[in-house]
Steps between C-alpha positions, in 0.01 A plus 500: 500500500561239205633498208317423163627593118266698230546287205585155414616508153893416406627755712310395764641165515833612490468758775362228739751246345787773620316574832470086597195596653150372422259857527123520373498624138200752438390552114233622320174345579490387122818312526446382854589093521548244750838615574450890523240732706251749314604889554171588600581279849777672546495683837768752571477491894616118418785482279757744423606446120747475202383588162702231295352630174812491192341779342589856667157654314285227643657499831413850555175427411438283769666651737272772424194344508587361875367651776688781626564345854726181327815472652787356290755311567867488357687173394881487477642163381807398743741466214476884421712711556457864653842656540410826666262592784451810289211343276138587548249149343179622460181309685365211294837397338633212357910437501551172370802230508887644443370850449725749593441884587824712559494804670261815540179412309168533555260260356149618502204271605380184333794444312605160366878389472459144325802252578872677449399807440768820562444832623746769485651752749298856566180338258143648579267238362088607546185290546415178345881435366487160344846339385539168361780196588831677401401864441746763650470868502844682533574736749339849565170433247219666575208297432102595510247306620315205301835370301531161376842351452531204271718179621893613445423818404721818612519864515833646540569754766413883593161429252121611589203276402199648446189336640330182349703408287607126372867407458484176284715208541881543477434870377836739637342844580767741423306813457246681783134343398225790480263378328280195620478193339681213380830482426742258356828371358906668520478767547118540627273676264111566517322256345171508579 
């Protein structure tokens, strides 16, 4: 079976620029150019696939909107490093360049680690994790499904995230997060 990306946007480009591989890029039918394939060709008996959508809310999206016999497959840049065999990557991932995952965690499906991102011992990370170049969550967090993680941002051990929410840019969560939304700044606070 091949191998073909859903999307072709920024992220896109960098997952196949970290993968060195040239794949078939499938896209909306609105956005479909000379260099991508509309998603109504796609053809799941064909191509197994990588969602490499940025955005965890739209990436869940499509990956509910597939048909339910896609297959998914897993990238894990070379220059990553996974200490332990004790850590469970859920299908459709993306671990990208000088990423490094400790010990005892479980990271649930179609998650995105950008470039040097850190995970932390005994960490239970859900669905549609996306964390951007730099983030690092401590050890033992707890973390729901559909979190964003701006670039550099951090969240300091034995914390639990609640789901959806957005971690801005450089923000330090020091505090368990139980409300969704945005959040921002040092300490973390709600702001939207």
């Amino acid at each position: 079976m091949k191998k073909a990306l859903i999307g072709y946007g920024g992220h896109a480009r960098e997952v196949l620029a970290q993968m060195g591989e040239t794949l078939p890029c499938f896209v909306d039918d609105n956005f479909s150019t000379l260099n991508t394939l509309p998603l109504s060709s796609f053809n799941p008996n064909e191509y197994k696939v990588l969602v490499a959508i940025g955005d965890s809310k739209i990436r869940k999206q499509i990956v509910n909107s597939l048909p339910p016999e896609t297959l998914y497959f897993t990238f894990i840049h070379p220059t990553a490093l996974i200490m332990d065999s004790n850590i469970e990557i859920g299908q459709g991932s993306f671990i990208g360049a000088y990423s490094i995952l400790t010990t005892n965690i479980k990271l649930g499906a179609h998650s995105l680690l950008n470039r040097n991102v850190h995970i932390g011992h005994d960490s239970v990370i859900g669905d549609f994790f996306s964390a951007m170049p730099g983030a690092i969550v401590s050890g033992n967090v707890k973390i729901s499904d559909g979190v964003y993680m701006g670039t550099n941002s951090t969240i300091k051990p034995k914390l639990t995230i609640c789901a959806n929410c957005i971690i801005g840019l450089s923000s330090g969560v020091i505090s368990n997060l139980t409300k969704t939304g945005v959040y921002g700044g040092v300490p973390a606070k709600l702001i939207i």
